[in-house]
C-alpha positions in Angstrom: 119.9 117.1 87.1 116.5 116.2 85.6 117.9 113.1 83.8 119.9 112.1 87.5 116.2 112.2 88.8 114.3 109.9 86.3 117.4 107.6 86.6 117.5 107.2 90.9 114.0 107.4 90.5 114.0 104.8 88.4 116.0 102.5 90.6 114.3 103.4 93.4 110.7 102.2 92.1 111.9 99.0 90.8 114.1 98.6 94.5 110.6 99.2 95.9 109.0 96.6 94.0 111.2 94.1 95.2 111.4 95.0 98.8 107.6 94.9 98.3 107.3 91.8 97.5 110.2 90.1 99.7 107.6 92.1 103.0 104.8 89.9 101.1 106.4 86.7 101.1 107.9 86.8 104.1 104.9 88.4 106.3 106.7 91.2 107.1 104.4 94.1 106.4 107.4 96.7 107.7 109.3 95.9 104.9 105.9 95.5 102.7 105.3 99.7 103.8 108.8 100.6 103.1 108.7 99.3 99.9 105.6 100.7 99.0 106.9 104.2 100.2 110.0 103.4 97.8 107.9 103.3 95.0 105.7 106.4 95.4 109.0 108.2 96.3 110.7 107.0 93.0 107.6 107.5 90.9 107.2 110.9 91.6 111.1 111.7 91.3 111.0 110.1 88.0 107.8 112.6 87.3 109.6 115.6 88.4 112.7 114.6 86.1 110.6 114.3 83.5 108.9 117.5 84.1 112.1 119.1 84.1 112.8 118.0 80.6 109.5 119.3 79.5 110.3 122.8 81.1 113.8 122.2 79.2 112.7 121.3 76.3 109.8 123.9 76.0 110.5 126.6 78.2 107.9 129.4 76.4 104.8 126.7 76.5 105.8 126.0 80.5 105.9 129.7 81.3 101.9 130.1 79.9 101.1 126.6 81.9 102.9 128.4 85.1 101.0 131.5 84.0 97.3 129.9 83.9 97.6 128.0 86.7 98.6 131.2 88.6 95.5 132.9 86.7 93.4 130.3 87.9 94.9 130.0 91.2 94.1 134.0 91.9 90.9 133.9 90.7 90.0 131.4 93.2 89.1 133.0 96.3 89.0 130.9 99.1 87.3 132.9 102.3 
């Protein structure tokens, strides 16, 4: 799944760099917006694919991340 992600995400970004640029020469700031949302939208499926790899690929050093964060997290108390 994770490898599905960095490759749509992938294609997305660079379709979002086009469509991006096509709203820029052609005025059309609709298109410019949607292209821009393309990109963040790929760029952050290709983060989560890679963070899926990480996890994959080192499942004991994400479990202490997951754990400190939660640690930290707790310790925060927000009134």
């Amino acid at each position: 799944m994770a490898d599905e992600n960095r490759v749509t995400g992938t294609a997305r970004d660079a379709f979002g760099r086009v469509q991006e640029a096509v709203g820029g020469l052609t005025g059309d700031r609709n298109t410019q917006a949607r292209g821009m949302y393309n990109q963040a939208q790929g760029q952050t499926e290709n983060a989560l694919g890679q963070l899926a790899d990480s996890v994959r690929e080192q499942p004991l050093t994400a479990v202490f991340i997951g754990a400190a964060i939660g640690y930290v997290l707790g310790r925060l108390r927000i009134l």
